[in-house]
ZALUM-949480 format. One record per residue: x, y, z of N, C-alpha, C, O, CB in turn. Coordinates in steps of 0.2 Angstrom, whole numbers, plus 2048, in hexadecimal, padded with zeros to 3 digits. Each point is the difference from the previous one (the first is absolute). Glycine has a CB too. Example, Ala and Ser with C-alpha at 12.3 -4.5 7.8 and 13.67 -1.06 7.14 Angstrom:
REM residues 2
8427E48277FC8068008048068008057FF8037F27FB80380780B7F68048068017FC8058038038068018037F77F5
END
This chain:
REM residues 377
9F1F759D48068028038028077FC7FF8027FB8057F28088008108038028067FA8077FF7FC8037FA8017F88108098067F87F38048017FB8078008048008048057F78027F380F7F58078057FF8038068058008018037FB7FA7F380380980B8078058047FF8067FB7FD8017FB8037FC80F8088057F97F18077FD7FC8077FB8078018028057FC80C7F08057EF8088047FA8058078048038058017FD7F67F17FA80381080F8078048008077FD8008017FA8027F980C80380B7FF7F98067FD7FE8078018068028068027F97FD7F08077F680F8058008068077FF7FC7FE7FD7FB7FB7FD80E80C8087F78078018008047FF8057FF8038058008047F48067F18078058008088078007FC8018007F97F67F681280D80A7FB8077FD7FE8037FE8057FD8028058058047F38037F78098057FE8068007FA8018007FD7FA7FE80B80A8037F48018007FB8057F87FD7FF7FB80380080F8048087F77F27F87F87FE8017FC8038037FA8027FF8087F78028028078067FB8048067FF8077FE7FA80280280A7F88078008097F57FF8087FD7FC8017FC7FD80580180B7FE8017F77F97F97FA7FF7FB7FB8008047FC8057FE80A7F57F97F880380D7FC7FC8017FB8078057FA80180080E7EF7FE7FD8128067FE8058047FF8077FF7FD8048058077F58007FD8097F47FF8037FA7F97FF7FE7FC8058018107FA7FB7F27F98027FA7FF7FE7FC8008057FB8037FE8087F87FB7FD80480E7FB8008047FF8088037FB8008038087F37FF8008127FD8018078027FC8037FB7FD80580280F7FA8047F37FE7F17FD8047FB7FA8017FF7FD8047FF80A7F97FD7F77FA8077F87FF7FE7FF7FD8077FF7FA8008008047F08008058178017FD8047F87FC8018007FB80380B80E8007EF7FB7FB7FA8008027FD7FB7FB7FB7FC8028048118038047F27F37FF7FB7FB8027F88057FB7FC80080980D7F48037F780F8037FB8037FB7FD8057FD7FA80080E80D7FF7F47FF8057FA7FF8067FA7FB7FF7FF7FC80380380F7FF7FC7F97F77FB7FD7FA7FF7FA8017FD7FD8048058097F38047F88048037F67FF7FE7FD8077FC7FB8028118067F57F680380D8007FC8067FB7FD8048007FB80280880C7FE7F27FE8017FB8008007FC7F97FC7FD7FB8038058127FF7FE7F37F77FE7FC7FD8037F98017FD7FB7FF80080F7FB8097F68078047FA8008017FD8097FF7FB8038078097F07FF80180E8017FF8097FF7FA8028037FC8027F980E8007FC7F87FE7FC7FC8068007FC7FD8027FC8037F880A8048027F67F18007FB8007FF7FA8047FB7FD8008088087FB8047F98087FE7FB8037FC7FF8057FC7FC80080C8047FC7FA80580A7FB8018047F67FF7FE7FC7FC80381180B8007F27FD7F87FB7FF7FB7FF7F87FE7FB7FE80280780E7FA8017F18028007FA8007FF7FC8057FE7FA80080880A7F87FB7FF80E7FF7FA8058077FD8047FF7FB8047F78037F38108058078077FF8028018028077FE8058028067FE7F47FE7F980E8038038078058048008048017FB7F97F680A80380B7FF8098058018077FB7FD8048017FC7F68068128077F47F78047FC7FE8007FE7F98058017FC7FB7FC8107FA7FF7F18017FE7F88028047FD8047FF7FC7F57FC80480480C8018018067FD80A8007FE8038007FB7F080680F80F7FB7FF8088017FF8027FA7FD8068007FE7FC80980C7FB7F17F68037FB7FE8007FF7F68057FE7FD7F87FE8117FC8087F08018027F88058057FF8057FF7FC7F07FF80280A8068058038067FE80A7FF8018048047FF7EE80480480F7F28018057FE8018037FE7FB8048027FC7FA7FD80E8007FE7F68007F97F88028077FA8068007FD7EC7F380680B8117FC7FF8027F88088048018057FE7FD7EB8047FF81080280A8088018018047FE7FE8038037FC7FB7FF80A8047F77FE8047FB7FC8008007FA8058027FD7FA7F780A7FC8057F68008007F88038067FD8047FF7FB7F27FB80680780B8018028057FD8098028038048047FE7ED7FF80080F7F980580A8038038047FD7FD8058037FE7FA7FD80D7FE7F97F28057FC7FC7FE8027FA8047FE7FC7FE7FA80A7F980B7F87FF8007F88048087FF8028017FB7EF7F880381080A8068028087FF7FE8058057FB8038018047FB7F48088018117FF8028077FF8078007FF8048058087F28017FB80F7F38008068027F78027FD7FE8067FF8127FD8017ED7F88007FA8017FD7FC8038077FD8058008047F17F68018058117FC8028058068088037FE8038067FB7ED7FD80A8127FC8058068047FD8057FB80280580380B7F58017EE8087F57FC8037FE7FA8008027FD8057FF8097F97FA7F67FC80A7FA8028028018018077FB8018038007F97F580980780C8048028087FF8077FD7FB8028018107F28057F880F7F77FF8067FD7FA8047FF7FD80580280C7F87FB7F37FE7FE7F88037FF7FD7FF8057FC8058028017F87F48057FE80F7FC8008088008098057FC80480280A7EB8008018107FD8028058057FE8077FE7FD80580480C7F38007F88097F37FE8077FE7F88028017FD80480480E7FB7F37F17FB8057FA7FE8027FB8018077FB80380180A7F77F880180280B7FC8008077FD7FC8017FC8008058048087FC8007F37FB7FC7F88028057FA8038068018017F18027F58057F880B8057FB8038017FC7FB7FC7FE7FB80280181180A7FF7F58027FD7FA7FD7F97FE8027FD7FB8088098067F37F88037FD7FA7FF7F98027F97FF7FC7FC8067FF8137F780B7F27FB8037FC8058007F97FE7FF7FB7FA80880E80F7FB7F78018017F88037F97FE8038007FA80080E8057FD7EA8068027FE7FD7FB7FC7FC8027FC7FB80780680C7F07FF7FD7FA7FD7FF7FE8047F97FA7FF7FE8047FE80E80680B7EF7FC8007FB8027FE7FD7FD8007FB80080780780B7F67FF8047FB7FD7FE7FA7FB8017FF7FA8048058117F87F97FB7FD7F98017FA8007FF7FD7FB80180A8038057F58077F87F98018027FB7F77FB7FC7FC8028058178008037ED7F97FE7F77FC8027FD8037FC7FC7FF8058047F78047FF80F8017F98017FF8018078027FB8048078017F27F480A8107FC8008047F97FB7FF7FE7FB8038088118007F77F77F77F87FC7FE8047F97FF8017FC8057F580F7F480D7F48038057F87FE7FF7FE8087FA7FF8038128047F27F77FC80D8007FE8087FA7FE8027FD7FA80180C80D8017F48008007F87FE8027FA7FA7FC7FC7FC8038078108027FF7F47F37FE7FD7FF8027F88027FC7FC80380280D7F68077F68048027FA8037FE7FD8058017FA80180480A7FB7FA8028097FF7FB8097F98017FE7FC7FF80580F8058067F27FE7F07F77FF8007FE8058047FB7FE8038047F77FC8038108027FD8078037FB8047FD8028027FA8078008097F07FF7FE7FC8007FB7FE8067FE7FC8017FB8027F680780680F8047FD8087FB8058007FD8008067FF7F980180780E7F67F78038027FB7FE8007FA8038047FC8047F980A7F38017F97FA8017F97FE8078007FF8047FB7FA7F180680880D8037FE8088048048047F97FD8067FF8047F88138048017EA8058047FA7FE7FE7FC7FC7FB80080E8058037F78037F97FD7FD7FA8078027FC8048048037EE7FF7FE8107F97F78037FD7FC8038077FF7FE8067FE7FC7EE7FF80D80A8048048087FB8017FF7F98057FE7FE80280680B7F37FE7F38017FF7F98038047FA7FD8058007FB7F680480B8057F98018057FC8017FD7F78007FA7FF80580D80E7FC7FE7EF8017FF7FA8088047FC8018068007F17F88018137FB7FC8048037FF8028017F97FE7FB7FD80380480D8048067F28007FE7FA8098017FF8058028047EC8017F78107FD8008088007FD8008017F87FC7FD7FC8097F880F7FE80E7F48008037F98098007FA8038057FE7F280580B80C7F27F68067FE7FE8028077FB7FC8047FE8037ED8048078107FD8028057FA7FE8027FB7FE8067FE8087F88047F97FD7FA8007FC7FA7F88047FF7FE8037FB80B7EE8077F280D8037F88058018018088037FB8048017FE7EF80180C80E8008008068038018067FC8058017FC8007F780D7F780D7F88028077FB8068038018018037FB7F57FF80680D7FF8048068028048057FB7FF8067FF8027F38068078057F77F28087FB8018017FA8088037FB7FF8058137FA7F57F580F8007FE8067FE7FA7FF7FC7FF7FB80480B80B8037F37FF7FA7FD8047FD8048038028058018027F38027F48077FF7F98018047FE7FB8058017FA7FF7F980B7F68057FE8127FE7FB8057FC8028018018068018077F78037EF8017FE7FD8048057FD7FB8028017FB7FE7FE80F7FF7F97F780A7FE7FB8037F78068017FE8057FD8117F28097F08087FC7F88018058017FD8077FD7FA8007FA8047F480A8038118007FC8077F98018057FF8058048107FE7FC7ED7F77FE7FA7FE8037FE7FD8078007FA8008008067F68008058118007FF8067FA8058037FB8037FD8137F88027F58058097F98048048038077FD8068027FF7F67F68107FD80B7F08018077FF8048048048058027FD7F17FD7FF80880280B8038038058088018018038048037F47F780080C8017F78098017FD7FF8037FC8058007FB8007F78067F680E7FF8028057FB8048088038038047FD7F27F67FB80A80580F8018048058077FB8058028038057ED8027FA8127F78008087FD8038027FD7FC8017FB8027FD8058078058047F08037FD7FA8058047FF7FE8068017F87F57FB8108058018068057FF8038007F98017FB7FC80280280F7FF8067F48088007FA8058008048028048047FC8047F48067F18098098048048047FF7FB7FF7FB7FC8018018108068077F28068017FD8057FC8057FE8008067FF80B7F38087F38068067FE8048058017FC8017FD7FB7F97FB80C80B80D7FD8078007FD8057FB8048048008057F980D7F88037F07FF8057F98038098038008038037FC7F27F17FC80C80A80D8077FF8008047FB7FD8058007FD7F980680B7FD7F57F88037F87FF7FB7FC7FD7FD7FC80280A8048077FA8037EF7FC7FD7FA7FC8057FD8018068037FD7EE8027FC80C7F57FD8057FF7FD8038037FD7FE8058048007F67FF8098037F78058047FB7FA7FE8017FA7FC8008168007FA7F38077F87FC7FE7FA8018027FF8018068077F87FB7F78097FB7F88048017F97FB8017FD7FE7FA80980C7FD7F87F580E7FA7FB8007F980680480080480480B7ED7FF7F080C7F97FA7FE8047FF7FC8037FE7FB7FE80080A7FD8017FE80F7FE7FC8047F98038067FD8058008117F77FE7F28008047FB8008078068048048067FF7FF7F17F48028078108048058058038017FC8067FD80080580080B7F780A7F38048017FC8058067FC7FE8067FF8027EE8018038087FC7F48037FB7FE8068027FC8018067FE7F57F480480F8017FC8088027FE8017FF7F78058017FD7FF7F98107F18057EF8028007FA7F97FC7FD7FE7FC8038118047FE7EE8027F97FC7FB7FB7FF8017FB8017FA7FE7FA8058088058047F58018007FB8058087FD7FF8058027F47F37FE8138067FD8038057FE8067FF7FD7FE7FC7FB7FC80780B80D7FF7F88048017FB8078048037FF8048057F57FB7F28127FF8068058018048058037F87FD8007FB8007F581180880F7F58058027FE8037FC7FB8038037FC7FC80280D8027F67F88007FB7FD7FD7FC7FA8037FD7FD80080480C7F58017F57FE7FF7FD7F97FA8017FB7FF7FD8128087FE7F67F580B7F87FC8047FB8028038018018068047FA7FA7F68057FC7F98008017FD7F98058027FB8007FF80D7F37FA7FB8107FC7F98037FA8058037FF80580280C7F18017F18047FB7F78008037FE7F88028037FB7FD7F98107FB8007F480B7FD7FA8047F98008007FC80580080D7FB8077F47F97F97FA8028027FD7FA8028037FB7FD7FC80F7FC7FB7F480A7FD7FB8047FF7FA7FD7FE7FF7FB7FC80980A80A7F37FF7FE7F77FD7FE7FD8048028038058057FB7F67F37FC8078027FA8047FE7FC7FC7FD8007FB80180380F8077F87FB8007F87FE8007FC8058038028068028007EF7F77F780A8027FC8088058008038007FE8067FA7FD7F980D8057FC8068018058018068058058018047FF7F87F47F980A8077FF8068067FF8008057FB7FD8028028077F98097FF80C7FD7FF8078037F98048007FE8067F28097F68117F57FD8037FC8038098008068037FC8047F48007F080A80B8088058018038038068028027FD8057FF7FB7F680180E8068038038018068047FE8057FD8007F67FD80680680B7F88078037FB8018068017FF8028058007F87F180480A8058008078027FD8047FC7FF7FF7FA80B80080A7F38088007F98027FF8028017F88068017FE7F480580F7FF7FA7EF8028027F88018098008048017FB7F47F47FF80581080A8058067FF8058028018028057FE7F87FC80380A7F98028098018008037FC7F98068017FD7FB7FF8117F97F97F28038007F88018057FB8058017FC7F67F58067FF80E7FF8018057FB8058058008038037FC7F17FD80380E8018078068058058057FE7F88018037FB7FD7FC8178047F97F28077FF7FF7FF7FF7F88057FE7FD8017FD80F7F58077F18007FD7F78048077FF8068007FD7ED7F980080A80F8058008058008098018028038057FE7EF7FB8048107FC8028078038008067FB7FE8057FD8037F680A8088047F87EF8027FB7FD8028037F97FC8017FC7FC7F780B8118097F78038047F97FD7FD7FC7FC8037FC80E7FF8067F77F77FD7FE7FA7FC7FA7FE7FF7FC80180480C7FD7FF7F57FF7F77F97FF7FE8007F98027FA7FE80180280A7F780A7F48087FF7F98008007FE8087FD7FB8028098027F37FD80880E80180080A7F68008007FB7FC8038158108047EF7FB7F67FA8018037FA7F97FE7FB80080380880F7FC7FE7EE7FD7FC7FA7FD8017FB8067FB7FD8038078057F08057FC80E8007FE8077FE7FF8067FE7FA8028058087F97FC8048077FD8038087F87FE7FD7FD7FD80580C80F8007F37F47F67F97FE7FD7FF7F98027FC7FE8038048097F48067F78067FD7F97FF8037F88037FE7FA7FE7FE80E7F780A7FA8108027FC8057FF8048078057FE8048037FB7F47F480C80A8008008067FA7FD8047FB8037FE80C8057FF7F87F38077FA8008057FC8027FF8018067FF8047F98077F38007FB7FB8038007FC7FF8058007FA8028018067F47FC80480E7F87FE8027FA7FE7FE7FB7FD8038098098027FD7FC7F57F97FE7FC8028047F58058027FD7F08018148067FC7EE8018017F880080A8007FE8058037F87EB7F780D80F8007FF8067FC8038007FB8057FC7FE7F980980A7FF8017F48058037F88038058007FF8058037FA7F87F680D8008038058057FF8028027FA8017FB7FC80380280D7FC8097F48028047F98058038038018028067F48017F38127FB8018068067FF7FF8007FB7FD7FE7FC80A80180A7FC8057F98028067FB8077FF8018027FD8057F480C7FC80E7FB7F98088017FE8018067F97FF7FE7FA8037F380B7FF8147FD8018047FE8028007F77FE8037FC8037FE8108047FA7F48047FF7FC7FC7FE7FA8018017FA8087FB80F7F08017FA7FC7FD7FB7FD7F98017FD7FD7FB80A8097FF7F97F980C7FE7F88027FA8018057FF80580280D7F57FD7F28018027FA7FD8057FC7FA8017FE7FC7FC80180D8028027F78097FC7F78007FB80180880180380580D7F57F47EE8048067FC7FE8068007FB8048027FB7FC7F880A7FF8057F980B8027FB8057FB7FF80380080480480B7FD7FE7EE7FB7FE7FF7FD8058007FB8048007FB7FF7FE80A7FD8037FE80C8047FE8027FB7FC8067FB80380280F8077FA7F67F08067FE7FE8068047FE8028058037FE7F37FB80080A7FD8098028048068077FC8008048028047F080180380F7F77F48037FE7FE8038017FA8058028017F77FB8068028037F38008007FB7FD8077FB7FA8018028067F28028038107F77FF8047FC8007FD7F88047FC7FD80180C80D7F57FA7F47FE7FF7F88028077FB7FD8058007F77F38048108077F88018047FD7FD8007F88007FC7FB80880580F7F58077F77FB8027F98048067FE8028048047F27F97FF80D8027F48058037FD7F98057FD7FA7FF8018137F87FD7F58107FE7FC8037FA7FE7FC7FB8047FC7FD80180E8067F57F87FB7FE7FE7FA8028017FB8058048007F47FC8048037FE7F58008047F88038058018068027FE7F07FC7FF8048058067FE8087FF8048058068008078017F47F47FA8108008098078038047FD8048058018068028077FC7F37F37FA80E7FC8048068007F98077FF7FA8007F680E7F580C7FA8107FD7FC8047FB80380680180580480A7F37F97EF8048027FC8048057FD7F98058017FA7FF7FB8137F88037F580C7FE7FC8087FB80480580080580380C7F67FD7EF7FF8017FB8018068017FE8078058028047F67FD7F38007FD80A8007FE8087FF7F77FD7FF7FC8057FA8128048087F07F47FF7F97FF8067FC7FB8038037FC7F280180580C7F48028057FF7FD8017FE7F77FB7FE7FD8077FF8108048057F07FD7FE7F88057FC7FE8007FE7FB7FA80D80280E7F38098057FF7F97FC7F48027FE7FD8058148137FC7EF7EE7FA7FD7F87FE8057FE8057FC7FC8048018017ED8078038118027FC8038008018088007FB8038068047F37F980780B7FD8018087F97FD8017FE7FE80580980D7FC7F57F57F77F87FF8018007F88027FB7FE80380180D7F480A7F28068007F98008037FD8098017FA8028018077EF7FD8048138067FB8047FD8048088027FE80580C7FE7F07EF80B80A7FB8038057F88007FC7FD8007FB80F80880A7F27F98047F78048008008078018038028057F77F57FF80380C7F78008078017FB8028047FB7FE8008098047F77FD80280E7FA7FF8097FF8097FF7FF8048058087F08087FA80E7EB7FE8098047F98027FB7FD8068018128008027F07F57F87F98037F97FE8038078028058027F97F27F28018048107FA8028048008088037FB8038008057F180380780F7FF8028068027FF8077FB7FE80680180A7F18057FA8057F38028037FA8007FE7FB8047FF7FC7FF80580A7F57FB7F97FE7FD7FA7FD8037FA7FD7FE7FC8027FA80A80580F7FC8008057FB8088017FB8018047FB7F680180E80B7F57FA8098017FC8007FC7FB8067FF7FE80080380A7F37FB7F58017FC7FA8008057FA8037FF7FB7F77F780A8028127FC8018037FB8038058008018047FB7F77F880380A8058088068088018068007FE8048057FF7F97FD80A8057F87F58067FF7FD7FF8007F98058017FD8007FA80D7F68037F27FB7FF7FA8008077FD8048027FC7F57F580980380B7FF8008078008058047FE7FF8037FA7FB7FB80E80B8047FC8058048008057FE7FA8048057FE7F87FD80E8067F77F18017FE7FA7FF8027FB8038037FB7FE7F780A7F88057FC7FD8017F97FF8097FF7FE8017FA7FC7F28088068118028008088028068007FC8008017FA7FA80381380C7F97F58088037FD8007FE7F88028047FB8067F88117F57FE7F58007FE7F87FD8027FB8017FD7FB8027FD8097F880C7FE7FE8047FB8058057FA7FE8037FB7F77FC80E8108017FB8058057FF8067FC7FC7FF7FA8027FD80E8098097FB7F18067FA7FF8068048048047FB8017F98007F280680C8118028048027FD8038087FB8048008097FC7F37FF7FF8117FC8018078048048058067FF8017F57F47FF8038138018038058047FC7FF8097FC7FC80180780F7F28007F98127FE7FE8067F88028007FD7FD80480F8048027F18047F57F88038017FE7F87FE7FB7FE8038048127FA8047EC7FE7FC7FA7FD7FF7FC8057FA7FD80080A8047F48007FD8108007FE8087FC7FF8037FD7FA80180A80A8007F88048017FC8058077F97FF7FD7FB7FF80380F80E8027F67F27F37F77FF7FE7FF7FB8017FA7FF8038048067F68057F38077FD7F98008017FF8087FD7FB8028078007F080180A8127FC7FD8067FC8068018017FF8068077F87FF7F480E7FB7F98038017FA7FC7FD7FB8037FF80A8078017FD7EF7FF7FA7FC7F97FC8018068027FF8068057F67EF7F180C80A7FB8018057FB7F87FD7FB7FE8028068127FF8037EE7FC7FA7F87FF7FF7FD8058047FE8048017FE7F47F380180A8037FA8057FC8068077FE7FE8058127FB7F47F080F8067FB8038058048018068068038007EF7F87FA80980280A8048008098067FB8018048008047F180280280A7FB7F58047FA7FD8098017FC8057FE8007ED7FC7FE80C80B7FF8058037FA8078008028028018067F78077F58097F68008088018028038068028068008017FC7F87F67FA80E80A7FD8078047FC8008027FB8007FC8098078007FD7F880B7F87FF8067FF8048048058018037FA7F57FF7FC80D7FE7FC8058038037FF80A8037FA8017F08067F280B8038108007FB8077FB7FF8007FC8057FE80A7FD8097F77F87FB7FB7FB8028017FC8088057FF8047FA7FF7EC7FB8008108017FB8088037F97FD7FE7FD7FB7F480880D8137F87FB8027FA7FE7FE7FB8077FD80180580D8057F37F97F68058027FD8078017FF8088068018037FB7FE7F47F680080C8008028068008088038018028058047F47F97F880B7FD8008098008048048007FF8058027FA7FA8038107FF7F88038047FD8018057FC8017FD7FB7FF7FC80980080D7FB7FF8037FC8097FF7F88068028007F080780D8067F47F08058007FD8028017F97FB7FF7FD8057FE80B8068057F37FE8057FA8077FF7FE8057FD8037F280D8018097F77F48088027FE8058068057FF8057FD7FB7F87F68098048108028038038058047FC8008068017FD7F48098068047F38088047FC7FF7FE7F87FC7FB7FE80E80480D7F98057F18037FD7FB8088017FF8038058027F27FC7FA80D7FC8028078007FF8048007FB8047FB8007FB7FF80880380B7F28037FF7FB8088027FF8028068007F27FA7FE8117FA8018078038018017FD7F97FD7FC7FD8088068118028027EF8058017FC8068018028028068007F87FC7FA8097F88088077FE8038048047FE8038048047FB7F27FC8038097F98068047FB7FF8068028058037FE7FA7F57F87FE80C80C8018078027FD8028097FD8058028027FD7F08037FA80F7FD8018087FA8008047FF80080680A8057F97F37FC7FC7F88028027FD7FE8028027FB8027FD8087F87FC7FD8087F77FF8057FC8038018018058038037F78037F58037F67F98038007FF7FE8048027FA8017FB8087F77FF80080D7FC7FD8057FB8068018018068008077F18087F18037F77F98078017FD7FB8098027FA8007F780B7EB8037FD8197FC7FE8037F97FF7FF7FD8037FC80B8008087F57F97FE7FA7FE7FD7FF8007FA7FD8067FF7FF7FC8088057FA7F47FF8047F97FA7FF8007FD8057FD80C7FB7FD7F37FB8077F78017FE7FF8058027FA8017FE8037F58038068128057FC8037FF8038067FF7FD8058027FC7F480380D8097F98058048018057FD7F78017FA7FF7FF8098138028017EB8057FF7F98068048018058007FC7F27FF7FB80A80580E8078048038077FD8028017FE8067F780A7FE80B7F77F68077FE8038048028028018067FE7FD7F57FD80980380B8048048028047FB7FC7FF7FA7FF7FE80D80C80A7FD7F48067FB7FB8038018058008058038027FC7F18027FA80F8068008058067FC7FB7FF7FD7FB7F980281480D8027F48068037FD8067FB8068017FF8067F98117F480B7EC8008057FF8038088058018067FE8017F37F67FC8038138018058027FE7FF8088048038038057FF7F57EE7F980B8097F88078027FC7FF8057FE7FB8038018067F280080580B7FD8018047F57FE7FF7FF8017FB80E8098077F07F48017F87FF7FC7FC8037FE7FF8058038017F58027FD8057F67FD8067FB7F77FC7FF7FE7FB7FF80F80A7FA7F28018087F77FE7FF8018017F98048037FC7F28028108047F67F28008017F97F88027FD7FC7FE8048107F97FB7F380C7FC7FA8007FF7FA7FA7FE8017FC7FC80580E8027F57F68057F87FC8028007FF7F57FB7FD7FE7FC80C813
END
């Protein structure tokens, strides 16, 4: 692949809908992108028209009652965009589209392969800067390297908030005014698919617009699931905790010793191990050492600035495998790769984000305050 252009940077304000039609008007052809990729799904899958409007009905609801101005923002990305809003509700949902199909035993939903990623958390106490440190590696289809965003959001009602997303969607990894941080990354367990909830990218939404660190723990770890995942926060102030989360029930993992918490694609806290099956090694049976890995990188150091970060996740161990993966063919001939890295510092509004870093080290800093700055390779 060639060498990636840097993640462009959206700025909205107003009204949901104005936000929203702001975003779809910026990165209109990124939007298109997602759409493409997610859209059809179901159809791909094997959905009639009616199942179709009868999923995409359902997640509505969900999403009306979990936070109705959630859909009056994507009515905006639809319209500025120019797709149908049913496509952004599907980039929405796009986990708990495959959730579904699995479920009903649809069998090119195998057709995806696992969104894995590696994340770490860096308490004060290890930090060079005095901060908290958040960052992640987000491991998916390459092809999001090309419908992938920075958006800022100037909230009228709660903080700004600066997330890396799929363009379309309303949030995935990012950090608010406030001082909460969050990243996610791939779980299964057999309680997955049993039920239905609200998509985990609006979980991340409302973590994000949230003053409080105890609200935003909340929205983690009593809302409905469709299926498993992990969650890292962060808190400015000096705190951090991890949740994994299956579709009921959240396990919570605090920092170590050594005031680090890092996380793969597999489950680790005893008590979740005791009471679920973990259904993703097979997917990602490379997450026994990525999180290994990238510990053991931090902990060569006793003081850790964001470059100490940005190196333990370029760790190249592990080859196509590394906690930085090259793109490679995955699953079903997916092309797929570390797509981002992600490094923020709450405490001053910040975000590194490089694309592909297996093949590109150029980061842009986006800013909850500034304007974005390339920074030097």
């Amino acid at each position: 692949m060639q060498k990636p252009q840097q993640f462009p940077f959206v700025s909205v304000s107003g009204t949901p809908f104005e936000r929203g039609l702001q975003y779809g008007q910026q990165v209109a052809d990124r939007v298109r992108g997602s759409a493409r990729l997610y859209g059809q799904t179901l159809v791909n899958l094997g959905y009639s028209n009616s199942a179709r409007a009868q999923l995409i009905g359902y997640f509505e609801k969900q999403i009306a009652d979990f936070a109705p101005h959630y859909l009056e923002e994507m009515r905006g990305i639809a319209q500025g965009a120019n797709v149908p809003f049913e496509d952004i509700v599907m980039v929405n949902a796009r986990t708990e589209v495959l959730a579904k199909a699995r479920a009903e035993k649809v069998q090119a939903v195998d057709a995806e392969p696992g969104d894995g990623c590696t994340g770490a958390l860096i308490l004060p106490e290890r930090s060079a800067s005095g901060n908290l440190l958040h960052g992640q590696n987000w491991d998916w289809r390459a092809e999001c390297v090309d419908t992938s965003i920075v958006l800022r959001v100037r909230n009228d009602d709660g903080p700004d908030f600066l997330t890396f997303v799929e363009a379309g969607g309303l949030a995935r990894s990012g950090m608010n005014s406030a001082g909460v941080s969050i990243t996610a990354n791939y779980l299964e367990s057999d309680r997955d698919f049993t039920q239905l909830g609200v998509p985990l990218s609006l979980i991340r939404r409302k973590v994000l617009e949230q003053t409080h660190f105890s609200l935003a723990m909340k929205a983690v770890a009593t809302t409905p699931k469709s299926c498993s995942n992990n969650i890292m926060l962060g808190m400015a102030e000096g705190f951090g905790i991890d949740f994994e989360c299956t579709t009921n029930e959240a396990f919570p993992i605090y920092p170590g010793a050594d005031q680090l918490i890092v996380h793969a694609n597999h489950w680790m806290s005893p008590v979740a191990l005791g009471k679920l099956v973990d259904g993703g090694i097979a997917n990602s049976p490379d997450s026994h050492y990525r999180d290994w890995r990238v510990r053991k990188l931090l902990n060569q150091k006793d003081r850790l600035g964001r470059q100490d970060l940005k190196d333990a996740f370029f760790d190249s161990f592990g080859g196509q495998y590394a906690v930085c993966r090259p793109p490679r063919i995955g699953s079903n001939d997916n092309l797929s790769a570390t797509v981002a890295m992600v490094i923020m510092e709450p405490a001053v509004g910040e975000m590194d984000v490089t694309p592909l870093p297996a093949l590109n080290r150029v980061f842009t800093r986006y800013s909850l305050t500034a304007e974005p700055q390339q920074l030097a390779a």
